[in-house]
C-alpha atoms as one frame of an Amber mdcrd trajectory, in Angstrom:
protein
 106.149  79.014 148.344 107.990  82.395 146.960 111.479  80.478 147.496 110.295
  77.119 145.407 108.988  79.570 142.739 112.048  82.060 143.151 114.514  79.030
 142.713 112.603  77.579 139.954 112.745  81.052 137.754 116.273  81.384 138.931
 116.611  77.307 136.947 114.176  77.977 134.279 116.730  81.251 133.662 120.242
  79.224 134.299 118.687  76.390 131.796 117.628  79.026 128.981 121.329  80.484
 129.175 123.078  77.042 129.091 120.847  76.688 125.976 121.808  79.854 124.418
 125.214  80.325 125.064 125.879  76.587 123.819 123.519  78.025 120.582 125.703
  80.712 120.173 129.198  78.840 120.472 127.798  76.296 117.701 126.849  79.252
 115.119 130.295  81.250 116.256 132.513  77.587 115.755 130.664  76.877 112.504
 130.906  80.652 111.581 134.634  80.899 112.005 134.521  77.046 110.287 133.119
  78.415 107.105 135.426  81.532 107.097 138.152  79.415 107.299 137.378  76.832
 104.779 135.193  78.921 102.277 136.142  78.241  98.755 138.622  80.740  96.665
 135.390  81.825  94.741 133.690  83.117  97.611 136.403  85.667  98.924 135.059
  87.748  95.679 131.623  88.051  97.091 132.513  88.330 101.162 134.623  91.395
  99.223 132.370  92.497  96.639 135.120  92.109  94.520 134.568  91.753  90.681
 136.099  89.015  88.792 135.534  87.280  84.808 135.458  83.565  84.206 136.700
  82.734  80.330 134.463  81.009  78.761 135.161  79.194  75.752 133.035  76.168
  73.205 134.708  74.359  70.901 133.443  71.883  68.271 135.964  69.623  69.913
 139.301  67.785  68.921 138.548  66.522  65.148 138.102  70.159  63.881 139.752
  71.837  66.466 138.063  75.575  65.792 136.741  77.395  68.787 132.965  78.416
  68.458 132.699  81.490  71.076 134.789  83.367  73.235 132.836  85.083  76.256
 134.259  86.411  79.369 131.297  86.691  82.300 131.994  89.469  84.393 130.433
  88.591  87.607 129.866  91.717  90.166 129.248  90.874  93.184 128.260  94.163
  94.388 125.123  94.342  92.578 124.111  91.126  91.453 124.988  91.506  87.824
 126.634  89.387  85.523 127.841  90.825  82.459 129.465  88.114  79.087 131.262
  90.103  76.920 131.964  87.955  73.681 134.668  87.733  70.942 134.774  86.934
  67.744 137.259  83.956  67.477 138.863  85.093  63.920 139.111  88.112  66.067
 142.784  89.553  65.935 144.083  92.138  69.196 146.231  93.219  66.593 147.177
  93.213  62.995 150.225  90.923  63.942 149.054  88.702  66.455 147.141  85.519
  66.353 143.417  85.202  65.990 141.922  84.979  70.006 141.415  81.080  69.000
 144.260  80.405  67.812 145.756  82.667  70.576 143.675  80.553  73.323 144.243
  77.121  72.199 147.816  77.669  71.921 150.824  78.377  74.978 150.251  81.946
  74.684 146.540  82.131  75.951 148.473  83.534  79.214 149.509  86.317  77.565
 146.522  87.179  75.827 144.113  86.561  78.547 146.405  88.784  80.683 145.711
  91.425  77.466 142.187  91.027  77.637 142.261  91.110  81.255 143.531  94.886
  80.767 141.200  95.326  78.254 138.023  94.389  80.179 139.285  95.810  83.754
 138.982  93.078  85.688 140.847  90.099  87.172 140.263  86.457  85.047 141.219
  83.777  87.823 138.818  81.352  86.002 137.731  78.771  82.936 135.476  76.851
  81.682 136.127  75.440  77.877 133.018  73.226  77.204 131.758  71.641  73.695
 128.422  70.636  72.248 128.396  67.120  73.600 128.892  68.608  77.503 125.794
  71.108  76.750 123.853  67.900  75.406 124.743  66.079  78.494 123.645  69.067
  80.709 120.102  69.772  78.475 119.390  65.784  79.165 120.248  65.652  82.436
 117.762  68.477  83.299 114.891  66.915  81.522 114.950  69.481  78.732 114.249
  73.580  78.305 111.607  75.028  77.099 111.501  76.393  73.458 110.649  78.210
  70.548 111.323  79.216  67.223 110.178  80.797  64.214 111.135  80.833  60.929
 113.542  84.093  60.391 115.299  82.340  63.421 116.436  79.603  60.905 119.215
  79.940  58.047 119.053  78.646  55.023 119.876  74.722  54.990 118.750  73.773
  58.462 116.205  71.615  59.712 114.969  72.228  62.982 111.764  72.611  64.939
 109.637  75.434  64.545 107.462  76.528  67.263 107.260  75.668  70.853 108.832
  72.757  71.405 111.000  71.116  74.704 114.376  71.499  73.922 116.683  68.063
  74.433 120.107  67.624  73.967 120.150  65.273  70.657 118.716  69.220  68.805
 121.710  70.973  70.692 124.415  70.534  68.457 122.129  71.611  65.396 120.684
  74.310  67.322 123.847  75.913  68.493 126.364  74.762  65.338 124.303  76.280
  62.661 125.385  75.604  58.693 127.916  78.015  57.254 127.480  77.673  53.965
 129.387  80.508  53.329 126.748  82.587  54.954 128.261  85.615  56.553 125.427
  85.880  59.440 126.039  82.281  60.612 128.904  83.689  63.583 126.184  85.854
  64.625 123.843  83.197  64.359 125.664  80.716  66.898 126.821  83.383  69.434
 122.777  84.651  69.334 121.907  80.438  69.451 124.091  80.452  72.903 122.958
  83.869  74.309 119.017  82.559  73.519 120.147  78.877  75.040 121.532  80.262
  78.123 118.266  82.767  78.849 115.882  79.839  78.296 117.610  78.550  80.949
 117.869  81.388  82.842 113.934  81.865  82.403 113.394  78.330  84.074 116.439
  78.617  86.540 115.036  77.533  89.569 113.408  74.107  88.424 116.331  73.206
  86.889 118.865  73.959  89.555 117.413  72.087  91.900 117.438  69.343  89.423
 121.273  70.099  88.381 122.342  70.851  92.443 121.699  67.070  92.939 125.626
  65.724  93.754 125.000  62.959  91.296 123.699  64.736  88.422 126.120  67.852
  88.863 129.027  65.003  88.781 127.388  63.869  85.546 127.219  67.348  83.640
 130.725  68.295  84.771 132.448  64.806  83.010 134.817  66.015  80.957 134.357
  69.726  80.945 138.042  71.570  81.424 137.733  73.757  84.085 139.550  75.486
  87.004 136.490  75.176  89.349 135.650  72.584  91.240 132.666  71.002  91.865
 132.355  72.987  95.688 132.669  76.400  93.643 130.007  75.916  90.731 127.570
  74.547  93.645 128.244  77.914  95.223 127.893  79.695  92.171 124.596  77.863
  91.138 123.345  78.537  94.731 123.905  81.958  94.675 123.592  83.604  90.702
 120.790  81.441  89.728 118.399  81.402  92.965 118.443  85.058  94.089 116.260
  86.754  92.215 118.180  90.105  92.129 120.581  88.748  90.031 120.744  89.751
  86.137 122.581  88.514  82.775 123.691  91.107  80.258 125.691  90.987  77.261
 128.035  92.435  75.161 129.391  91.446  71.809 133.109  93.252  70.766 133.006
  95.027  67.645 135.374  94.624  65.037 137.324  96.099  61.725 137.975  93.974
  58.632 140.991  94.606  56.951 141.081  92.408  53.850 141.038  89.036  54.749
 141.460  90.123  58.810 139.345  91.114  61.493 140.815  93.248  64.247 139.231
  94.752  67.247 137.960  98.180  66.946 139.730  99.403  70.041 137.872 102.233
  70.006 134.218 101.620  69.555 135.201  97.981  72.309 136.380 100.962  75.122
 132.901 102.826  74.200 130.859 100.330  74.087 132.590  98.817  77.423 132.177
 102.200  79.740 128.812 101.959  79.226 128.518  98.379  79.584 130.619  98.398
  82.853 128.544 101.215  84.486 124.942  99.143  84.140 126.815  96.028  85.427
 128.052  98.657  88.221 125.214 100.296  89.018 122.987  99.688  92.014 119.718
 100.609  90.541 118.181  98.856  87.469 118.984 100.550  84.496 116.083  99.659
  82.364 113.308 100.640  84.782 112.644 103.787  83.321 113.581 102.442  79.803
 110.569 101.444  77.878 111.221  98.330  75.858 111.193  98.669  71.742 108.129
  95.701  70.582 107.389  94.620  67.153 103.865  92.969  67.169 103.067  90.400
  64.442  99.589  89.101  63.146  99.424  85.056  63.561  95.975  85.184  63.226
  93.727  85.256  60.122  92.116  88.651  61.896  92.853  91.288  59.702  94.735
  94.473  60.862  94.810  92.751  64.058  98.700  93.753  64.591  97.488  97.629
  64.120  94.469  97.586  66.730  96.239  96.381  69.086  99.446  98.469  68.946
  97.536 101.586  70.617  96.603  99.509  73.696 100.465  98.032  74.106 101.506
 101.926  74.235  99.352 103.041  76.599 100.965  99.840  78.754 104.738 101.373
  77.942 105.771  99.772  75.280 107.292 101.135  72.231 105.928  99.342  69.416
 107.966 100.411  66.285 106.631  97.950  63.748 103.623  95.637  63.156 103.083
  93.769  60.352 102.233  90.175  59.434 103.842  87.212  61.577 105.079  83.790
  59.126 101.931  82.145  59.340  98.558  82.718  60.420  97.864  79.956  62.492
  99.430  80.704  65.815  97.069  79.118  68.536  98.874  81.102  71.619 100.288
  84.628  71.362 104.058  84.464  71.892 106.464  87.164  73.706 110.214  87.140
  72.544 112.792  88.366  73.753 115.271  89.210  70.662 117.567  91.935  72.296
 118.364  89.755  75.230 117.261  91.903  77.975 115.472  89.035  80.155 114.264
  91.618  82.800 111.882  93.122  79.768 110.564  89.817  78.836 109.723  88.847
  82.442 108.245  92.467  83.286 106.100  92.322  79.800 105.114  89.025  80.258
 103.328  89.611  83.677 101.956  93.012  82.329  99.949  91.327  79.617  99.745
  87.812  81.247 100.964  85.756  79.258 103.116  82.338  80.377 104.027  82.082
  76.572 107.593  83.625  76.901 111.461  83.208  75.338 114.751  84.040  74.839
 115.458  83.870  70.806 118.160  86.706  70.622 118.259  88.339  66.820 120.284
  91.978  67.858 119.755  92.652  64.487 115.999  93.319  64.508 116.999  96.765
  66.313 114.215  95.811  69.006 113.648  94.394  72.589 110.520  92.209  71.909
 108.410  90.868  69.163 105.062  89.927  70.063 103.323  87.150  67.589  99.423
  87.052  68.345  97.362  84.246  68.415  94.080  83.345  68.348  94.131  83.329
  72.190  94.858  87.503  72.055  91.512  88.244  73.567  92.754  86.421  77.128
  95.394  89.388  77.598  95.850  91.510  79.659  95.772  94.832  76.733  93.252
  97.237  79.100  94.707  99.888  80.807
């Protein structure tokens, strides 16, 4: 009886290892697989190597005028992802081209490798999309979320107001705002792209795994001009927009006009840079022990509602530097924005106060992190210490 049950350990034992070891050979073969046939892209992030992808809209070939130059600086290291944008009259110096002319022409080699210098880090890839491709993409993904208000609008344009579901017949209005001469209106359309890309980012993971689908991903890319392929932005999508660690920031390059010109302030861009680089280095949030700066605006008909409540948003650790009245008074749900685009304040203000009522409408202008419109829903939040 000890023999039968001896050999039959000794089989259960020899059957286990079989098991195993052929286990182990399978995740060792497909290991060694995937090291050998991993994607370019990827040998950044097995090295924790930093790299920038160019990123460039145009209004396309009729007008031929770029809309926004932004390099994303994508580290690795510590899951941050940093677009530092140019002006596109922007000169590098008094006598060369502008950076659009620059990029659309035979010596975007040269300048890239320039800017390359400039920014610190390698630029092995592009992506130079125009309205039509982010219409195609906002379609294809059933819409984004939205809101606006109106000292988001400039004078001339006709556009929703509110919340509203973004789709991709308002894109081109939304992020090609009217010049009319208007001196804000470059600002305007870089902030329109920075807010459109957040919205997304706030809603990331439903719409990935809408845009992941083979198919659809085929669809958005149609005629986009890029270096990547279709393996590589999967890769990318899979790993910057579902891991939760990961965070945008941006940067715009400032600039001198001279006459009729506008160079880079070389200076104030290598300032402004060092500090940039060292948040998108650094390991540890940055803005964790950085209270956010909040406006709060009345959109009630409760008078010196804005003021009461300001006391109770400091005591939460908030800064709130203004109040005053919002643009109307009729605001059925209080509304968090996010104007400085900083999406880790929104997201960490939004679940301090509960409120699902959150968005990206980037105004750097306003000098603050949030504005908070209440509505007539302001007793629901979360204001008690």
């Amino acid at each position: 009886m000890s023999n039968s049950s001896g050999r039959y350990k000794t089989f259960v034992f020899f059957f286990f290892g079989i098991i195993l070891t052929i286990f182990l050979a399978s995740f060792a073969g497909y290991s060694l697989f995937r090291f050998l046939n991993r994607t370019p892209i990827e040998d950044y992030f097995v090295e924790q190597k930093p790299f920038a992808i160019q990123i460039t809209g145009d209004t396309g070939a009729a007008k031929n005028a770029v809309q926004f130059i932004s390099f994303a600086i994508v580290n690795p290291a510590t899951s941050r992802i940093g677009f530092v944008s140019f002006y596109p009259e922007t000169k590098l110096s008094p006598t060369d081209k502008t950076l659009a002319n620059s990029i659309l022409s035979d010596e975007s080699d040269a300048i890239l490798a320039s800017i390359s210098e400039l920014l610190g880090v390698e630029i092995p890839y592009h992506i130079q999309i125009k309205p039509e491709h982010v219409s195609r993409v906002i379609d294809l993904i059933e819409g984004v979320p939205y809101f606006l208000w109106q000292p988001d609008l400039l004078s001339g344009e006709s556009l929703p107001l509110g919340e509203f579901t973004l789709e991709g017949a308002l894109v081109t209005r939304l992020i090609s705002p009217p010049t009319n001469n208007n001196e804000y209106s470059p600002a305007f359309q870089l902030f329109r792209h920075y807010s459109l890309i957040l919205n997304l980012w706030h809603h990331r993971k439903t719409k990935w795994e809408i845009l992941k689908n083979p198919e659809i991903l085929n669809l958005a890319l149609g005629s986009v001009k890029t270096n990547l392929n279709a393996e590589e932005i999967l890769f990318l999508g899979n790993t910057i927009w579902l891991e939760k660690n990961w965070m945008p920031l941006f940067l715009e390059t400032p600039v001198k006009r001279i006459k009729d010109d506008f160079i880079i302030d070389t200076e104030a861009t290598l300032f402004y840079l060092k500090s940039f680089k060292k948040i998108l280095s650094d390991k540890t949030n940055p803005y964790v022990e950085m209270p956010p700066k909040m406006e709060v605006k009345n959109g009630t008909d409760v008078p010196n509602l804005a003021r009461e409540l300001r006391n109770k948003l400091s005591s939460k650790g908030v800064q709130v530097i203004e109040f005053a009245n919002a643009d109307h008074h009729d605001y059925e749900n209080t509304i968090l924005i996010d104007t400085g685009a900083n999406p880790y304040y929104l997201e960490t203000v939004a679940r301090m106060i509960s409120t699902e009522k959150a968005y990206h409408s980037v105004n750097k202008a306003l000098f603050t992190d949030l504005v908070m419109i209440l509505g007539r829903d302001y007793k629901k939040l979360n204001l008690e210490k």
